[in-house]
N, C-alpha and C positions, 0 to 999 in steps of 0.2 A: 083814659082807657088803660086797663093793664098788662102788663108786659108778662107774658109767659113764655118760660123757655121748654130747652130739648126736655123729657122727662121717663122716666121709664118706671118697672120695677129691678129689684134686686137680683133675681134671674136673669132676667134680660140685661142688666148689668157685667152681671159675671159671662153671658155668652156674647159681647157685643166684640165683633173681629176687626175695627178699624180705631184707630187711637181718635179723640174727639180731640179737635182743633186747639190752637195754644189761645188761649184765656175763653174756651168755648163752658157757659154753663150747662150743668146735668143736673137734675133736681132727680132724686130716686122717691117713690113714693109711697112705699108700703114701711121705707128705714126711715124717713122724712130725714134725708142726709144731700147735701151740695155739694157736688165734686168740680172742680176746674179745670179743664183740658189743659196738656204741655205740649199738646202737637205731635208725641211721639207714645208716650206711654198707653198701655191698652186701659178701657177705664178701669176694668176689677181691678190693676195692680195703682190705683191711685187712693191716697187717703182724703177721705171727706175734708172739707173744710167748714164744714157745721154740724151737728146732729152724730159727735164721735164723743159715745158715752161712756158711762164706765166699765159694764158691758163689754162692750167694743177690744178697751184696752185689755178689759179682761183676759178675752178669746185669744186675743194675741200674745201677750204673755203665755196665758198656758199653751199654746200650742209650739214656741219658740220652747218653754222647758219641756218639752214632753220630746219634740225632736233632739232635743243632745247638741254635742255628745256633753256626756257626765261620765265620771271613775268613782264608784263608792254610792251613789247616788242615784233613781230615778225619780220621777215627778210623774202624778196621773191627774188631770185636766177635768173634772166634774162641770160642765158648761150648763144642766140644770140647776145643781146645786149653788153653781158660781164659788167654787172651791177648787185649789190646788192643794194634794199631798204629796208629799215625799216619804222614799224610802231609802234608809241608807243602809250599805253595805261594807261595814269600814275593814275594806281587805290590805289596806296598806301597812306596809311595816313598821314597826315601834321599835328604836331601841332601847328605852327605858320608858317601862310603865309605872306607875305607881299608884293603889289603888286604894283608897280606904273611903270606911262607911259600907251602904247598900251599895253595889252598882250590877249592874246587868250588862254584858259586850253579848253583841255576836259570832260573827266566826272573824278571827281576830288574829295574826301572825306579830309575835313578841320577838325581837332580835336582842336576845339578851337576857337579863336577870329580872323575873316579875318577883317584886315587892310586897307584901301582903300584909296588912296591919289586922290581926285579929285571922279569924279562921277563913280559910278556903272552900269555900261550900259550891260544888260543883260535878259535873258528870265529865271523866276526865277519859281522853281518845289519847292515847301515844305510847311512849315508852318512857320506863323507871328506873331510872339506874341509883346504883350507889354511890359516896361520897368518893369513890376509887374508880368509878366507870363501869364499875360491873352491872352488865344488867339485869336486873331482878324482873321486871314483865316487860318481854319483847311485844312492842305492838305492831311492829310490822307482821312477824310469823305468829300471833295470836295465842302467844305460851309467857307461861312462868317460870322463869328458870330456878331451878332449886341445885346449882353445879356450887358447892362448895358446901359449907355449914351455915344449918341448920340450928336455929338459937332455940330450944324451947321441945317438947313435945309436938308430935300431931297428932290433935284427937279430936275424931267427928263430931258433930255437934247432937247425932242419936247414935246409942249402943250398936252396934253390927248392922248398922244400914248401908254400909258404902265396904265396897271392895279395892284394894290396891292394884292397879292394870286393869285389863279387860281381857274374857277370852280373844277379840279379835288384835288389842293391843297392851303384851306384856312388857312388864319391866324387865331387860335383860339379866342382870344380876341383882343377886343381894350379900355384900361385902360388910364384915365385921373385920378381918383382918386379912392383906392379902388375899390369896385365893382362896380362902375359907370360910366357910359359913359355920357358926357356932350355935347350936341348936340346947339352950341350957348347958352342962357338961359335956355333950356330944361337939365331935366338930367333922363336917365333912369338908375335904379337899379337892380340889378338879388336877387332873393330869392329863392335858391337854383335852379331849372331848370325852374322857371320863371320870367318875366321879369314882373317889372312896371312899368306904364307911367305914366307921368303927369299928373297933374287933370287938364281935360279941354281938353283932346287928341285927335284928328280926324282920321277917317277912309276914306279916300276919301271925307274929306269937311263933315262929317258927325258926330257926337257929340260920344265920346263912351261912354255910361251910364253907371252908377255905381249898388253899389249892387245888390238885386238881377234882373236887369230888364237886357234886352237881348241886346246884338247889334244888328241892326236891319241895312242892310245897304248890296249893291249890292257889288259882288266883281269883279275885272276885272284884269287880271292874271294867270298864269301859278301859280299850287298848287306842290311842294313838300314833300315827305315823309322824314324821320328822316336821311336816307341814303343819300339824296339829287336825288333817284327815281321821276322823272316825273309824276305824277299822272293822273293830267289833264293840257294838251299842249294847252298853251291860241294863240299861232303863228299859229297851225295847226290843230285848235278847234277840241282837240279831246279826250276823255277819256284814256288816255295809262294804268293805273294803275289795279293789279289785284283786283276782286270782290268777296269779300271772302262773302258768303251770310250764314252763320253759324249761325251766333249770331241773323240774321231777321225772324221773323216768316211774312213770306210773302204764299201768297194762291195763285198767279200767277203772273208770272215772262211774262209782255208784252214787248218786243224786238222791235216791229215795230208796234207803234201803228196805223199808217194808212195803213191799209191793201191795198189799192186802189194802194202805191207806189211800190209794189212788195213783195216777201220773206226777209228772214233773210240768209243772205250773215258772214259767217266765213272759212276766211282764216287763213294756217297758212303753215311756210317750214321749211326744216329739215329732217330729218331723221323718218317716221311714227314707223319705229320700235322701238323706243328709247322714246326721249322726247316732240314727236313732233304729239302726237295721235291727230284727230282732235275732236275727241268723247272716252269721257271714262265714263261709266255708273255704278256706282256701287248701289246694293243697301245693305240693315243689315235688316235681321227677322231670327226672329227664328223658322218659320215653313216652310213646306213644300211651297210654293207660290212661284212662279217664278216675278221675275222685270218684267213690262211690257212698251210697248213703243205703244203707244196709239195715234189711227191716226183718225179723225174724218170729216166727209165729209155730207155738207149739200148745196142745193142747193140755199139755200136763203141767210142771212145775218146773224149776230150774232144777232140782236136787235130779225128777223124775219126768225128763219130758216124752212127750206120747204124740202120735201121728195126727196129723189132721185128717179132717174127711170132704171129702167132697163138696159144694156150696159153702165152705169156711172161711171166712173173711181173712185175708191173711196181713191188709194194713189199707186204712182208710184217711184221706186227707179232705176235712171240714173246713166248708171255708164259710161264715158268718158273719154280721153285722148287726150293730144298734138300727131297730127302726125309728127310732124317737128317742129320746133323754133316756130312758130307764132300760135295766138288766131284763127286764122282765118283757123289752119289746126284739132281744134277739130274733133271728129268725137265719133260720140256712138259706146259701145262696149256691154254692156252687160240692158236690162233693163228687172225690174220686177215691171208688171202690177199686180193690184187687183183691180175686178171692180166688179159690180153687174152681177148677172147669175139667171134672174128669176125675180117672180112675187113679189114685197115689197110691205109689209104692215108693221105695228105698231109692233117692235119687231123682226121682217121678213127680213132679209136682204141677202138671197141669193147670193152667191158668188163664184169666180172663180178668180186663180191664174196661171196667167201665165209667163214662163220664156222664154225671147225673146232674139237672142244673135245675132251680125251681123257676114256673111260670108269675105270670101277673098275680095271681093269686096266693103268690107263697106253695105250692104245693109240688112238691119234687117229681121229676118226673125225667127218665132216660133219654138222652139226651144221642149219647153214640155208646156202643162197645164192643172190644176187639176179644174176640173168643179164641179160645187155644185151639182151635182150626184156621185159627188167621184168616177169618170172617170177621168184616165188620157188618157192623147192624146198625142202622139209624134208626133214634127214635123219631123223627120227623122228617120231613123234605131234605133230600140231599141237594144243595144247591152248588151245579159247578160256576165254575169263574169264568166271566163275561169278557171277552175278548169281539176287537173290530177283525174286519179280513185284514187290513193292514199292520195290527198288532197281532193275530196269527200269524201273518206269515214270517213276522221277524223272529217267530218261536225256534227255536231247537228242537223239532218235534222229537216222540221217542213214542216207538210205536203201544198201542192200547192206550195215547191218552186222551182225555174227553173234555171238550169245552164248550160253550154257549157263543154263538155268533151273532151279534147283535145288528150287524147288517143283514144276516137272511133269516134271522130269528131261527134256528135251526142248534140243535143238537149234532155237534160231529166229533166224529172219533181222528186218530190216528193211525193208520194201518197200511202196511205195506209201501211207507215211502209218501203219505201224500194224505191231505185231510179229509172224510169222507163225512157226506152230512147222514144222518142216519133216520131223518123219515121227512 
């Protein structure tokens, strides 16, 4: 009769939790592998003692090099393939390399003097110095240095395609000899942060005169400030620079002196809340006087002005928005008229202000206004302010005044000392 022992598969191998007895057999049956119990070891960490292929040693090998450690070196385990590859990484130091023929390194640290029999053909990361230490391409700060001489010409490889600096980064000087620059037989000299020219020197064909007489002479050109700021743009004739008007004792500031062409147009974008205010007013006294913003309406001309008349608009402030992307979707939102109210004479200028707002529809329509009888008028429901009896009566009343009761729904006045509901 035949003898069979313990037997399992290879899962049930690897998950069995009790070590199998000393010289106990294990037959695995799907590896067809013989394991022999030592009494103490779990079976997975036992090696077969039949049916241990090449396979087998395979697995094992590569998985001991794929775990490490290794310096310079990895290993990847292909267990389809039944293949190990290495890759190396030769980061260790060399003090003397020596190289000839073809060779190929990777990233490679040389302590010392590399060798080279025939050319150097390579894509080169660092710095160059010269046979003295001076160094010619810093490759730490990503520059060439050119601080001494200069062997040879420098000239581009096309006619006037490259420029010497750049608007954002100039070259500070340009020395021929000491502080002078030599311009053909001309030579200018600097004296401290200014410059001299030649005697005899021209401004556009124009003589520049000496001591104390002026230059007198058109200028045609874009103007820069110290920063190399744009002041006045001669391509796009335009004033860009700020007008600091501090130091000018000026008595009026005319913006647009031909009145005939329109107003005074300032734009500006941004953020209003921040740096971008289109109007900021300040003024400094030290009394009681309020700044004032002074609007003056006459129906004649400045030379010959002439009286207004009666319903004359005397200054109107439009307030407008984009309704969509384009110019053409403006539409008024809110305007406040002051015009004349009444009979003017000398001194006499009767008046009325009013505040006009548009509806859902876009269509303007009177909103409130205070007439020079000191009538106001509403254009729709006047609505007072809604107060509890317990926020009434923490009021400071003051008599005629009117609120909405929201605990007795009622309309009451102030009068005589004491809140009165009025229907």
């Amino acid at each position: 009769m035949p003898l069979q022992i313990r037997r399992g598969t290879e899962a049930e191998r690897q998950l069995l939790a009790s070590p199998p007895q000393q010289g106990e057999l294990v037959y695995i049956t799907d590896s067809e592998q013989l394991y022999v119990g030592d009494g103490t070891s779990l079976l997975r960490d036992i090696t077969p003692i039949t049916g241990y292929t090449d396979e087998n040693a395979l697995d094992y090998i590569g998985s001991v090099l794929d775990a490490g450690p290794h310096t310079g070196i990895s290993f990847a385990h292909d267990d389809g393939a039944n293949t190990i590859s290495a890759s190396i990484n030769p980061t260790q130091n060399l003090t003397t390399l020596t190289v000839s023929g073809n060779t190929s390194l990777g990233t490679t640290t040389i302590d010392g003097n590399l060798a080279v029999s025939g050319k150097l053909i390579a894509d080169f990361n660092g710095t160059i110095s010269g046979d003295d230490s001076t160094i010619l391409v810093d490759g730490v700060e990503n520059k060439i240095n050119l601080d001494g001489t200069v062997k040879g010409d420098i000239i581009p490889d096309l006619n006037e395609a490259y420029d010497i600096g750049s608007n954002s980064f100039k070259f500070r000087d340009l020395y021929l000899s000491g502080s002078s620059l030599h311009l053909g037989a001309a030579e200018v000299t600097a004296t401290g942060t200014t410059i001299n020219l030649p005697v005899g020197s021209t401004v556009g064909g124009v003589a520049i005169m000496g001591g104390t007489e002026s230059v007198l002479t058109d200028i045609q050109g874009s103007v820069f400030a110290d920063d190399s700021t744009i002041l006045v743009d001669a391509i796009a004739g335009q004033v860009t620079g700020n007008v600091n008007n501090d130091t000018v004792n000026t008595g009026s500031l005319i913006i647009n002196k031909d009145l005939s062409t329109g107003g005074l147009l300032l734009e500006t974008e941004g953020d209003g809340e921040d740096d971008y205010d289109l109007f900021t007013f300040k003024a400094y006294n030290d009394g009681a006087d309020a700044a004032a913003q002074v609007m003056v309406k006459t129906r004649g001309t400045k030379a010959s002005p002439a009286a207004i008349q009666n319903g004359d608009g005397i200054f109107r402030h439009v307030y407008s928005a984009f309704g969509d992307t384009t110019e053409a979707s403006l539409g008024l939102s809110v305007v406040l008229d002051a015009t004349a109210d009444g009979a003017i004479a000398s001194g006499q200028i009767p008046g009325k202000y009013e505040i006009i707002t548009a509806n859902a529809s876009g269509v303007l329509a009177l909103a409130v206004a205070f007439n020079s009888k000191q009538e106001t008028v509403f254009g729709g429901p006047a609505q007072l302010k809604s107060y509890t009896t317990a926020e009434r009566n923490a009021l400071t009343g003051v008599n005629g005044q009117m609120i909405y009761n929201t605990d007795t729904s009622k309309i009451e006045a102030y009068a005589g000392g004491i809140w009165v509901a009025l229907h």
